[in-house]
PDB file of N, CA, C and O in Angstrom:
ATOM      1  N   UNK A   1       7.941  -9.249   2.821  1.00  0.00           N
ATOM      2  CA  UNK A   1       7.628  -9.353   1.415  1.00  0.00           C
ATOM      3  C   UNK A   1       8.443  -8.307   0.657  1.00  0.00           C
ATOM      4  O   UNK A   1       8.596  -7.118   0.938  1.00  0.00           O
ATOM      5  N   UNK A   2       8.901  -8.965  -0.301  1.00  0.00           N
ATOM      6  CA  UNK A   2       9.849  -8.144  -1.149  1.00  0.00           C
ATOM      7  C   UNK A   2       8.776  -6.970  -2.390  1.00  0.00           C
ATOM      8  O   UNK A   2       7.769  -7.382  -2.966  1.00  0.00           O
ATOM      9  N   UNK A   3       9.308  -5.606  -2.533  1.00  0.00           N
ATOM     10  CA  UNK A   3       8.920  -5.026  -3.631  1.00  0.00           C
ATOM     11  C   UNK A   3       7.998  -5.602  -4.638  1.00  0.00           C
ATOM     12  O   UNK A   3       6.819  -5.354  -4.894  1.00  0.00           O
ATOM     13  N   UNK A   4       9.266  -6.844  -5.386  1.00  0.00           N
ATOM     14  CA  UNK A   4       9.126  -7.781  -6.299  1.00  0.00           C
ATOM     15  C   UNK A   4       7.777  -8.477  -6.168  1.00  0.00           C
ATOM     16  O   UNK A   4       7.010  -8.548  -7.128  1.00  0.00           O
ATOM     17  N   UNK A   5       7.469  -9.039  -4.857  1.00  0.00           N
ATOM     18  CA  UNK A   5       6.887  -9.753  -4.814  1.00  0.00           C
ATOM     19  C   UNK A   5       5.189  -8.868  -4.654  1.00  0.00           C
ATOM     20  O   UNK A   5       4.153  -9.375  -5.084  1.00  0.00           O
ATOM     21  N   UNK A   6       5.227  -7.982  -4.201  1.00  0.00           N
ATOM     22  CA  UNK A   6       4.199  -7.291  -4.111  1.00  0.00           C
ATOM     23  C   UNK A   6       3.608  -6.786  -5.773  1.00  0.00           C
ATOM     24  O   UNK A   6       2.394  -6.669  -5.940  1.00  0.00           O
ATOM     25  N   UNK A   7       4.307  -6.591  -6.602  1.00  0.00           N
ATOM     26  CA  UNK A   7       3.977  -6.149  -7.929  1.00  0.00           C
ATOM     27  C   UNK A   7       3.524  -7.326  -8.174  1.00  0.00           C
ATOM     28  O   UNK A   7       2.329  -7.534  -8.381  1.00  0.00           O
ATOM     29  N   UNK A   8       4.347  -8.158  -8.179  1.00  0.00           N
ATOM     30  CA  UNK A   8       3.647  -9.562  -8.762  1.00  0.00           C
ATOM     31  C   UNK A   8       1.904 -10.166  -8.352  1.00  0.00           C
ATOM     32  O   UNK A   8       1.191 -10.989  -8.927  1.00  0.00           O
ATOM     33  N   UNK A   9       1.693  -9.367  -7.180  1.00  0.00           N
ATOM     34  CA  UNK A   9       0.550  -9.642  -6.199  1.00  0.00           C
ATOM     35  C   UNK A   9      -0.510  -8.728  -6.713  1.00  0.00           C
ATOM     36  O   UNK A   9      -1.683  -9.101  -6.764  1.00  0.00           O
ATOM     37  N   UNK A  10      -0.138  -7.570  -7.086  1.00  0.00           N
ATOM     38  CA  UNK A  10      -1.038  -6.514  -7.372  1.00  0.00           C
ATOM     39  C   UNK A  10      -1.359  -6.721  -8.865  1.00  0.00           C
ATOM     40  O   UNK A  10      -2.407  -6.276  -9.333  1.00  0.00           O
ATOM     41  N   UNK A  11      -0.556  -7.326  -9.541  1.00  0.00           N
ATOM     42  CA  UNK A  11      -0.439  -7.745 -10.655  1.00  0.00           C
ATOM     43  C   UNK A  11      -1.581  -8.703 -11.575  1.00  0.00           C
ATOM     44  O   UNK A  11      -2.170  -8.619 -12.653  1.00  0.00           O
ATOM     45  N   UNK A  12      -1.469  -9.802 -10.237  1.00  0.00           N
ATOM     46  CA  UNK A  12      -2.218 -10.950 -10.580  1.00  0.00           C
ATOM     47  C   UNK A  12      -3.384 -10.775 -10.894  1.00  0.00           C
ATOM     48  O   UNK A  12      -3.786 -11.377 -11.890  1.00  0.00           O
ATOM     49  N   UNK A  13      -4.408  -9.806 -10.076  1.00  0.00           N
ATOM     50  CA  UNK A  13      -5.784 -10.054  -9.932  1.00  0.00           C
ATOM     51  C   UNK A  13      -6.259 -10.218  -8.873  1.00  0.00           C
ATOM     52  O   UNK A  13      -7.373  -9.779  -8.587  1.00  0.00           O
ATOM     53  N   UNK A  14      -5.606 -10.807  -8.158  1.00  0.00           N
ATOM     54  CA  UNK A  14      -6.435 -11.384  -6.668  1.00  0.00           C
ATOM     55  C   UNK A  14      -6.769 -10.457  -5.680  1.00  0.00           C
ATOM     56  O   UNK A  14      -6.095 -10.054  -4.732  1.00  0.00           O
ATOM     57  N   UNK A  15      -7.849 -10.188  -6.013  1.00  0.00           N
ATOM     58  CA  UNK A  15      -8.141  -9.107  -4.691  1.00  0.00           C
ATOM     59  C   UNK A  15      -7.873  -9.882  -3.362  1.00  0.00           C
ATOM     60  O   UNK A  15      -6.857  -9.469  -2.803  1.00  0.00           O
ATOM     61  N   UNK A  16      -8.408 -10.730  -2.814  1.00  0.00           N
ATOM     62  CA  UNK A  16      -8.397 -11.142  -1.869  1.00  0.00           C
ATOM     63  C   UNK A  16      -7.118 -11.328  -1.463  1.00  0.00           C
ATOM     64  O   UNK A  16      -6.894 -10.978  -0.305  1.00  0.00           O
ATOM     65  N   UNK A  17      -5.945 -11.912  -2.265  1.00  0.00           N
ATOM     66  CA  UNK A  17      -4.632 -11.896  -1.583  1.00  0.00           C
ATOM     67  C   UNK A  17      -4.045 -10.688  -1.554  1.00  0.00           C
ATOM     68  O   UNK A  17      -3.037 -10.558  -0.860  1.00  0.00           O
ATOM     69  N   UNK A  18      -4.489  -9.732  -2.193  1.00  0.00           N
ATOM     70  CA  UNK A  18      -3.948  -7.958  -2.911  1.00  0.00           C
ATOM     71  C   UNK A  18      -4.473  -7.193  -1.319  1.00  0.00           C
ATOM     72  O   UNK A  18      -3.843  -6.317  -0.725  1.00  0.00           O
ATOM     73  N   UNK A  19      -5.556  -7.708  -0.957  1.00  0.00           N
ATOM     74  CA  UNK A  19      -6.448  -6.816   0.105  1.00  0.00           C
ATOM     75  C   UNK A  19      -5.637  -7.296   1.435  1.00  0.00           C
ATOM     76  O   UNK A  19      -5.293  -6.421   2.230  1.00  0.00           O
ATOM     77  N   UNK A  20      -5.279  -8.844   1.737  1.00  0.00           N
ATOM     78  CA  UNK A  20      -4.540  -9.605   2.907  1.00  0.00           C
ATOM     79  C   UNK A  20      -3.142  -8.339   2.661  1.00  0.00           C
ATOM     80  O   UNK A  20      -3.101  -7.303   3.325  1.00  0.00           O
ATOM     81  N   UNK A  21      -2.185  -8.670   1.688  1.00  0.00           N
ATOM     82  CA  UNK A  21      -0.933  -7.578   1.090  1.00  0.00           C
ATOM     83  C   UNK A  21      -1.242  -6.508   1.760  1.00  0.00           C
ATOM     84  O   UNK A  21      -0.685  -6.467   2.857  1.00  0.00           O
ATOM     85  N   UNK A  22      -1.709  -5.900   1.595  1.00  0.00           N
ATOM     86  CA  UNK A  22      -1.630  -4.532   1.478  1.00  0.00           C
ATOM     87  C   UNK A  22      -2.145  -4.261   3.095  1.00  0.00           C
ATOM     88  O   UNK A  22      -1.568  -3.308   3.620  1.00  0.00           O
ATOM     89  N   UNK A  23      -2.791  -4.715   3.648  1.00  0.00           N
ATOM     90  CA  UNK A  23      -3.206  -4.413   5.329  1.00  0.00           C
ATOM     91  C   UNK A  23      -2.275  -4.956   5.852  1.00  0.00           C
ATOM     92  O   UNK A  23      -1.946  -4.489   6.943  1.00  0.00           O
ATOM     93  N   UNK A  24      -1.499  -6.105   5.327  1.00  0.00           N
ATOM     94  CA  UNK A  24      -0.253  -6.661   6.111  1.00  0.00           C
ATOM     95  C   UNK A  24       1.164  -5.380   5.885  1.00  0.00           C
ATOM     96  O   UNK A  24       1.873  -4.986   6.811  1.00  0.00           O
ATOM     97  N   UNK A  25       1.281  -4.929   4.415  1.00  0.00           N
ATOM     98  CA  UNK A  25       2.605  -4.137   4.774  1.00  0.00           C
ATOM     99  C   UNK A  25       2.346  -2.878   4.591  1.00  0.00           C
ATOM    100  O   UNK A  25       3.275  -2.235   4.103  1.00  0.00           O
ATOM    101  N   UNK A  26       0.821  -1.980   4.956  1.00  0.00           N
ATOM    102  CA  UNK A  26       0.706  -0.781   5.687  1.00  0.00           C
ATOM    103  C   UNK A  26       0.851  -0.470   6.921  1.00  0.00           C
ATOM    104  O   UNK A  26       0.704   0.679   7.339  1.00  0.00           O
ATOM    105  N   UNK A  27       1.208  -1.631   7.754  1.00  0.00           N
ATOM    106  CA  UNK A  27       2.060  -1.219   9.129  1.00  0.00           C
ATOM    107  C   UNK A  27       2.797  -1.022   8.913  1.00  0.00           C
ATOM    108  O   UNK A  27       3.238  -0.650  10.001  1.00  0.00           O
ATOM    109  N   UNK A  28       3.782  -0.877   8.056  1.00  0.00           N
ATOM    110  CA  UNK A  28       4.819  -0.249   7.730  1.00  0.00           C
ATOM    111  C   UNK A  28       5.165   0.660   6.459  1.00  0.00           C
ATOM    112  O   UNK A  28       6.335   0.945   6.201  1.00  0.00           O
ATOM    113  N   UNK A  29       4.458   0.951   5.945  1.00  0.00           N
ATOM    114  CA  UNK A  29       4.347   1.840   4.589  1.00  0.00           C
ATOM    115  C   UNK A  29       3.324   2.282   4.271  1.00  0.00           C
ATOM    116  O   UNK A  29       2.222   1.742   4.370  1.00  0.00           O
ATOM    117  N   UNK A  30       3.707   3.827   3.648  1.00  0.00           N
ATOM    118  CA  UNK A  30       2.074   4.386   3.506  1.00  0.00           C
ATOM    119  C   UNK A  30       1.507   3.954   2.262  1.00  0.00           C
ATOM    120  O   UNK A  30       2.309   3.513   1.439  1.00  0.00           O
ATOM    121  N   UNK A  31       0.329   3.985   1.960  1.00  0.00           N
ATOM    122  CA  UNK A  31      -0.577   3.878   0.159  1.00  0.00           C
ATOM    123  C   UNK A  31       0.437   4.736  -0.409  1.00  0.00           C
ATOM    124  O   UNK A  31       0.641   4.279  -1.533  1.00  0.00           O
ATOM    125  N   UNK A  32       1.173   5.733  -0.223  1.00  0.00           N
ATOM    126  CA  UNK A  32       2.079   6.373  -1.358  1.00  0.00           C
ATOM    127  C   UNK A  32       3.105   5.621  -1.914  1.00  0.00           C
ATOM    128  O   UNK A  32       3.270   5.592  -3.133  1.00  0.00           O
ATOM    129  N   UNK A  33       4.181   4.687  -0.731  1.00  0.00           N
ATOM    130  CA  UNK A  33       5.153   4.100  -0.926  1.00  0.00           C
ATOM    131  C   UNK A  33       4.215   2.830  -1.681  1.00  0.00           C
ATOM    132  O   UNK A  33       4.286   2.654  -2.897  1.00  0.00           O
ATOM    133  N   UNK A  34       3.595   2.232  -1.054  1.00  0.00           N
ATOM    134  CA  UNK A  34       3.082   1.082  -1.760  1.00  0.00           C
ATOM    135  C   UNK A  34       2.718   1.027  -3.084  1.00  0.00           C
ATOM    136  O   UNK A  34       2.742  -0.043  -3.691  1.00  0.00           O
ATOM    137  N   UNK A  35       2.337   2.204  -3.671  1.00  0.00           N
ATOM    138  CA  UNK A  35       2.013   2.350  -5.146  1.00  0.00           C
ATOM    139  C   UNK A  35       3.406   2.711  -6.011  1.00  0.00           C
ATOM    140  O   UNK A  35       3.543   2.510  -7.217  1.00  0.00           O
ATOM    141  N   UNK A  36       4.231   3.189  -5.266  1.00  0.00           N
ATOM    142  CA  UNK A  36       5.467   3.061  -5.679  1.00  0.00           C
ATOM    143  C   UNK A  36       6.469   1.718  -5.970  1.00  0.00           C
ATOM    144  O   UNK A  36       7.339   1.409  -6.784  1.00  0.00           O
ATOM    145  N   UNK A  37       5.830   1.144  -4.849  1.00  0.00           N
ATOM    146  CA  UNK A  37       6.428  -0.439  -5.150  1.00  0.00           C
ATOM    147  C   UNK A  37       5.657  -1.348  -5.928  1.00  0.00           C
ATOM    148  O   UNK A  37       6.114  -2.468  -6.156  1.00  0.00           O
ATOM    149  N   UNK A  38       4.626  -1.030  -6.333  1.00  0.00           N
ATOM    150  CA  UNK A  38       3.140  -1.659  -7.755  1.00  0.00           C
ATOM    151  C   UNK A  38       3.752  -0.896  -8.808  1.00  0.00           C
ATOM    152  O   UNK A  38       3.527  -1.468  -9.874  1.00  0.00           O
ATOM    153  N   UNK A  39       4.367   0.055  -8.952  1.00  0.00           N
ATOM    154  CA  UNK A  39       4.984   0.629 -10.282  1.00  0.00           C
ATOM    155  C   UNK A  39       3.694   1.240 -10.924  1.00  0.00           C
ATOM    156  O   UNK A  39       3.463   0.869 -12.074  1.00  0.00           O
ATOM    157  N   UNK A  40       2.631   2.314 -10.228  1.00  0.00           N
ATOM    158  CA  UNK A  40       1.232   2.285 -10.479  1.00  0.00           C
ATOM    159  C   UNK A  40       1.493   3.751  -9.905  1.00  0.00           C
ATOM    160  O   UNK A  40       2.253   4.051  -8.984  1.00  0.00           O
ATOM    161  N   UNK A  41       0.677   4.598 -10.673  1.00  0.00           N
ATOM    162  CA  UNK A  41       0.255   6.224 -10.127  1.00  0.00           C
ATOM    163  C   UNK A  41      -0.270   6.003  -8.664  1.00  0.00           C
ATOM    164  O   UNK A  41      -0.741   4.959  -8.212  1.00  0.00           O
ATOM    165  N   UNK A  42      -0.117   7.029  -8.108  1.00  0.00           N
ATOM    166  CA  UNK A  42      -0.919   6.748  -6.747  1.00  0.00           C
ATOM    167  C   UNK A  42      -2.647   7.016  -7.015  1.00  0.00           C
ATOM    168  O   UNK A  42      -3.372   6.591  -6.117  1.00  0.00           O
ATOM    169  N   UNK A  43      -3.038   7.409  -7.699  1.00  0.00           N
ATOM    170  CA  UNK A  43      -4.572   7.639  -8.023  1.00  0.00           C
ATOM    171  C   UNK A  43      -5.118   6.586  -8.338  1.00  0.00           C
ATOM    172  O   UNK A  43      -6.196   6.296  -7.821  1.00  0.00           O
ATOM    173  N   UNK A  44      -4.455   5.674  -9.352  1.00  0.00           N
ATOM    174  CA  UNK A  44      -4.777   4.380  -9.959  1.00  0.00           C
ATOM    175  C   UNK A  44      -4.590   3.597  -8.640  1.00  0.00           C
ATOM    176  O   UNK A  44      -5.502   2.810  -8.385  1.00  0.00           O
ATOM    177  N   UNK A  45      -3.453   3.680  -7.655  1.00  0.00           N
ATOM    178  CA  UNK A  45      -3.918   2.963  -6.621  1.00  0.00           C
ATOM    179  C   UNK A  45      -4.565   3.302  -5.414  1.00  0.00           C
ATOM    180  O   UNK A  45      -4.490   2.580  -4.420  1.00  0.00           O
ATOM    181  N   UNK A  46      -5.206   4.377  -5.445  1.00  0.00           N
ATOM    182  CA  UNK A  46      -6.249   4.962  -4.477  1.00  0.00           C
ATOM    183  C   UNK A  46      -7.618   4.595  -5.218  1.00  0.00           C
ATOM    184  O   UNK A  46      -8.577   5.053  -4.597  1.00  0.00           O
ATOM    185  N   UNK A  47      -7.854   4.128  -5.990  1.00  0.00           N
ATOM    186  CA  UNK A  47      -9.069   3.469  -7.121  1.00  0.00           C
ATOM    187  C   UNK A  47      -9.338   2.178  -6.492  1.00  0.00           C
ATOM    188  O   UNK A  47     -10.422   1.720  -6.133  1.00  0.00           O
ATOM    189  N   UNK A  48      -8.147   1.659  -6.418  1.00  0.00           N
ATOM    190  CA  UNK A  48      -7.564   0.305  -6.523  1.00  0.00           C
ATOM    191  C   UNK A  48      -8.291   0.073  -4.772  1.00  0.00           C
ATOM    192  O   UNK A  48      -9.216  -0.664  -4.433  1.00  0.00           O
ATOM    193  N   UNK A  49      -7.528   0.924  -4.013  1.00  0.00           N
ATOM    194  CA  UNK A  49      -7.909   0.537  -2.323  1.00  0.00           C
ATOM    195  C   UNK A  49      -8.903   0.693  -2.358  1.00  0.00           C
ATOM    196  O   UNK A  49      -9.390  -0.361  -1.950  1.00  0.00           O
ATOM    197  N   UNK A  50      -9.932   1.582  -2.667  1.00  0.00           N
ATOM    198  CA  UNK A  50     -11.110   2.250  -2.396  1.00  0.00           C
ATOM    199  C   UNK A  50     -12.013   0.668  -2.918  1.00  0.00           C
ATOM    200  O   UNK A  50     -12.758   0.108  -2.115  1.00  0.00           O
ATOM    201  N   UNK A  51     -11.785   0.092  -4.403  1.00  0.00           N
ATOM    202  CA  UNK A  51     -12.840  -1.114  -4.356  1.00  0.00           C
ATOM    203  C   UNK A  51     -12.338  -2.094  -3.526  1.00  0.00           C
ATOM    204  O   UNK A  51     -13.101  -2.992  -3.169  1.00  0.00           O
ATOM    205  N   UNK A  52     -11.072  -2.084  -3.115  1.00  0.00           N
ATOM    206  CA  UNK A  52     -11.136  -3.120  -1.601  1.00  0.00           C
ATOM    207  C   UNK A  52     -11.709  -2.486  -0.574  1.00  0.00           C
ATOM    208  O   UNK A  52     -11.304  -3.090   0.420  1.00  0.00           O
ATOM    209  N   UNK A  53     -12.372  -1.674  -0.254  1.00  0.00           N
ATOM    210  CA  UNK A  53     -12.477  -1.090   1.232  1.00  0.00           C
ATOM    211  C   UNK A  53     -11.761  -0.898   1.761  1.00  0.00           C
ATOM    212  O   UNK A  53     -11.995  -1.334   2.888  1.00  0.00           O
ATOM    213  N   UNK A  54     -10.530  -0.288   1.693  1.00  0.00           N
ATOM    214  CA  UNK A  54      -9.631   0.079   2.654  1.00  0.00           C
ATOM    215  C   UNK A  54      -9.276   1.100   2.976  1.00  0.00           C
ATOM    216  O   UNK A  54      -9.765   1.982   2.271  1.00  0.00           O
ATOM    217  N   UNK A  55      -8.378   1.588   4.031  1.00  0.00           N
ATOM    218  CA  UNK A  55      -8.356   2.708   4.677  1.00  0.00           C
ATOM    219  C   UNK A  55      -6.724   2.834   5.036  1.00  0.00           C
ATOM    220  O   UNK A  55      -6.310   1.741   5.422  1.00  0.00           O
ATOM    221  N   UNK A  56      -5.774   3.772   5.019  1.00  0.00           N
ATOM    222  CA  UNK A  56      -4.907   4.030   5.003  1.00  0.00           C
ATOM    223  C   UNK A  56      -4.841   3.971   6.629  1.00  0.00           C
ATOM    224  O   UNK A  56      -5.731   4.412   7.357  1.00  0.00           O
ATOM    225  N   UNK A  57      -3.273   3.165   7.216  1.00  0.00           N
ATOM    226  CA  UNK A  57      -3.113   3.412   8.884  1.00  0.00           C
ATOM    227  C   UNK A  57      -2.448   4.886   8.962  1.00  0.00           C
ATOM    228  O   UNK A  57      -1.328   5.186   8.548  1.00  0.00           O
ATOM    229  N   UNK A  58      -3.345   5.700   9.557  1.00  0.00           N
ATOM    230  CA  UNK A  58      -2.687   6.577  10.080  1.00  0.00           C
ATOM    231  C   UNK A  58      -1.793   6.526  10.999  1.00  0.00           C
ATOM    232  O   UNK A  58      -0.972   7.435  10.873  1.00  0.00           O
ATOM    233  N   UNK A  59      -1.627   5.925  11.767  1.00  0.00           N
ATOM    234  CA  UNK A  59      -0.541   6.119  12.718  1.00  0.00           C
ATOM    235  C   UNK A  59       0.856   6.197  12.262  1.00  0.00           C
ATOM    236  O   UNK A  59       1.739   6.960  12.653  1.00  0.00           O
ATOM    237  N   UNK A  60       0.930   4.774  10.881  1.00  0.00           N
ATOM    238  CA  UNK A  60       1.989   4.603  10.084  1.00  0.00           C
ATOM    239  C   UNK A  60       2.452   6.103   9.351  1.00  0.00           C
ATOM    240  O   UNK A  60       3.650   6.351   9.219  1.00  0.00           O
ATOM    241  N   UNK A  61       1.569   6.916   8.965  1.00  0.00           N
ATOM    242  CA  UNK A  61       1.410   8.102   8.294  1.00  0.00           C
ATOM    243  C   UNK A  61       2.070   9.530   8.971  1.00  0.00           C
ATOM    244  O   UNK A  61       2.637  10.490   8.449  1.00  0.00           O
ATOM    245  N   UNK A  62       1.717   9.198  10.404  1.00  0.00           N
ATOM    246  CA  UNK A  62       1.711  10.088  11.325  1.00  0.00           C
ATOM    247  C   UNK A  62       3.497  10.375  11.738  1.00  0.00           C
ATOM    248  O   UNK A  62       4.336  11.275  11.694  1.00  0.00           O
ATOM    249  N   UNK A  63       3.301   8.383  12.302  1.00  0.00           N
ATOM    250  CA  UNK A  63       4.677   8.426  12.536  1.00  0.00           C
ATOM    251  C   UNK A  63       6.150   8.993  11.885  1.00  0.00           C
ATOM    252  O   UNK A  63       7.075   9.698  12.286  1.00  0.00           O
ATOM    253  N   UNK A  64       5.814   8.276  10.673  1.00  0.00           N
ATOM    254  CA  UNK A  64       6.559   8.849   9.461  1.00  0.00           C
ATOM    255  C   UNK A  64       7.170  10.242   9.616  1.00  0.00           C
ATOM    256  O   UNK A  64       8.295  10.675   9.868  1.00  0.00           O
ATOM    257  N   UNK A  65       5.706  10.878   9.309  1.00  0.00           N
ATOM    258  CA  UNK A  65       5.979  12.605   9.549  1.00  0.00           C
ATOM    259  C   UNK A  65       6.891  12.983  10.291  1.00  0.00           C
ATOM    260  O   UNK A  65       7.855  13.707  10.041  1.00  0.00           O
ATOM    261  N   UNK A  66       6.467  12.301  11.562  1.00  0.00           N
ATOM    262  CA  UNK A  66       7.439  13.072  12.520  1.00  0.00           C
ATOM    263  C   UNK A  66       8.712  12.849  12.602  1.00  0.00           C
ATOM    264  O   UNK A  66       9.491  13.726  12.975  1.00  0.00           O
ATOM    265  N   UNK A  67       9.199  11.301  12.165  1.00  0.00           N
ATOM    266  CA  UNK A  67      10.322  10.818  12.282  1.00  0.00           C
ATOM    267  C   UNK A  67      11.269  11.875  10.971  1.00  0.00           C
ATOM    268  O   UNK A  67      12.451  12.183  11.120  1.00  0.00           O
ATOM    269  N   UNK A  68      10.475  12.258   9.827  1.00  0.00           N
ATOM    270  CA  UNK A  68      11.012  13.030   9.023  1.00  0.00           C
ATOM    271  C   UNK A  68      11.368  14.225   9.064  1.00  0.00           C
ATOM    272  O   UNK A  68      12.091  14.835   8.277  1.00  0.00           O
ATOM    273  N   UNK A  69      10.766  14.638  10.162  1.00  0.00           N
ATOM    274  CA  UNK A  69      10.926  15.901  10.589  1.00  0.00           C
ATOM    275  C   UNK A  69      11.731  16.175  12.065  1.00  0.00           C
ATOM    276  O   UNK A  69      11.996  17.278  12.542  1.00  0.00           O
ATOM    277  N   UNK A  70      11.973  15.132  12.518  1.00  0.00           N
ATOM    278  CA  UNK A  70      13.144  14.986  13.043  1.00  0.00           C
ATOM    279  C   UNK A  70      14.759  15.152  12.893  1.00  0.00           C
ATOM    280  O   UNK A  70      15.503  14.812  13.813  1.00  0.00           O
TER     281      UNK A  70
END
C-alpha cells in the first residue's frame, strides 16, 4: 500500500478498514512513520489508535532501533 493510499484510508472514516491498514503495515512501520504518512501529528494519531484498540508491534520498533544503530 502506497503512502497515498493510506491517507486516503485514514481519511475516509472507516475505522474498520483504517484498523485492518494499520495492523497490516505496522509490520513494517512504526505509529510514528505511519502518522507521517496520514499527514497527522503523532498525538492526533495516538488518539486515533487508542479508539481502535491498538497496540504498537514492538518488535517492528525494536528492530528498527537496532538496525539504526548499526
Amino acid at each position: 500500500m502506497t503512502k497515498e493510499e493510506f491517507k486516503f484510508i485514514y481519511d475516509s472514516g472507516d475505522d474498520k478498514k483504517l484498523r485492518e491498514v494499520i495492523v497490516e503495515m505496522n509490520k513494517e512501520h512504526t505509529f510514528k512513520e505511519l502518522s507521517t504518512f496520514a499527514w497527522v501529528t503523532y498525538s492526533s494519531f495516538q488518539v486515533k489508535v487508542k479508539k481502535l484498540s491498538l497496540t504498537s508491534n514492538k518488535k517492528v520498533v525494536k528492530r528498527r532501533t537496532n538496525i539504526s544503530l548499526s
